[in-house]
N, C-alpha and C positions, 0 to 999 in steps of 0.2 A: 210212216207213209209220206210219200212228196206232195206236194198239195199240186202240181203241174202234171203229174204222172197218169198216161190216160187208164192204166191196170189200177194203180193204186187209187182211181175214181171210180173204175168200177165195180174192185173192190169194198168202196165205201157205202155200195148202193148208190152214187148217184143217176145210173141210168137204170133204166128198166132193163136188166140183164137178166136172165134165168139163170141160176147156178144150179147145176148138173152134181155136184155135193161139195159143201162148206162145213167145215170146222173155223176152231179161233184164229187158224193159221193162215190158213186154205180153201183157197177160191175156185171154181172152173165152171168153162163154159163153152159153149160150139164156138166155134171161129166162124167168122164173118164173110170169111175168103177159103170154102173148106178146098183140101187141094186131096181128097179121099173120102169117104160115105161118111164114116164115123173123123170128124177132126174135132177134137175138143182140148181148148186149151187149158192148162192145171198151173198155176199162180201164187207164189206166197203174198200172203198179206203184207209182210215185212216189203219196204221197197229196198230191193237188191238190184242193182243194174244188172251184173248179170254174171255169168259161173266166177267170173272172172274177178268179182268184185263179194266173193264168198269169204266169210272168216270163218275161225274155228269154232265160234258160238252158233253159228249159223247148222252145224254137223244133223242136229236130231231134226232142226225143220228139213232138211232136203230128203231126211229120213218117214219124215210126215207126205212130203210132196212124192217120191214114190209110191208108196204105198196105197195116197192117195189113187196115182194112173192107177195100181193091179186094179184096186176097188173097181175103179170107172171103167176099164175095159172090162169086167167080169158085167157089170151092171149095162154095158150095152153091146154085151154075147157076141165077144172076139176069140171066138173059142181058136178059131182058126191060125191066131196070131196078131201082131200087131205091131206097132212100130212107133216109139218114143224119142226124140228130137227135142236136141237142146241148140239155139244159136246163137252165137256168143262174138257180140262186136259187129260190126259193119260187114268187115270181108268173111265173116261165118253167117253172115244174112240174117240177123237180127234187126228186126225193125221196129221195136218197140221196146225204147229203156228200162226194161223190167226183168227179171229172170221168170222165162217162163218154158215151161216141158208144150211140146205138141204129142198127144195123143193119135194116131192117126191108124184106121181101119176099115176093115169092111169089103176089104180087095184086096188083091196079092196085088203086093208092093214091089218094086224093081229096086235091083240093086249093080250099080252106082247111083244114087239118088241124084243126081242130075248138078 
């Protein structure tokens, strides 16, 4: 974990965050800016910046952080569907140095995403 990294803080527990389900790996929680009914962001504990800075050790945690989302969308009844977002770098609109999946539902979602 980065000791500066604001995911990898609150992964640590240092704020009063609710997580929405945690394993050893795996952290999640609503977004603060939801931009959809259901937004919840899914996290690894590992600090990874982000898809971009994956290695091949890294393979079964992003296989944990999947599986994670089905869990979480099953457990807040997206039966209808839903839609998982990865952004990766500046000009892919990641704004937090961490790798992290956006969960996002609860309305029919438009596509081109903007």
């Amino acid at each position: 974990m980065s000791a500066d990294c604001l995911f990898c803080k609150i992964a640590r527990g240092e704020f009063s965050t609710e997580f929405l389900l945690e394993t050893e790996h795996v952290a999640s929680f609503r977004d603060i800016n939801p931009q959809a009914p259901t937004h919840i962001l899914v996290i690894p504990k590992k600090h990874i910046e982000s898809l971009a800075h994956l290695e091949a050790e890294d393979q079964g945690l992003m296989g944990e952080l999947l599986l994670a989302v089905k869990d979480l969308a099953a457990q807040e009844g997206l039966r209808d569907g839903y839609r998982v977002v990865v952004n990766t770098g500046r000009d892919g609109g990641q704004s937090v140095g961490h790798l992290h999946f956006h969960l996002l539902g609860g309305r029919a979602l438009q596509w081109p995403p903007g």
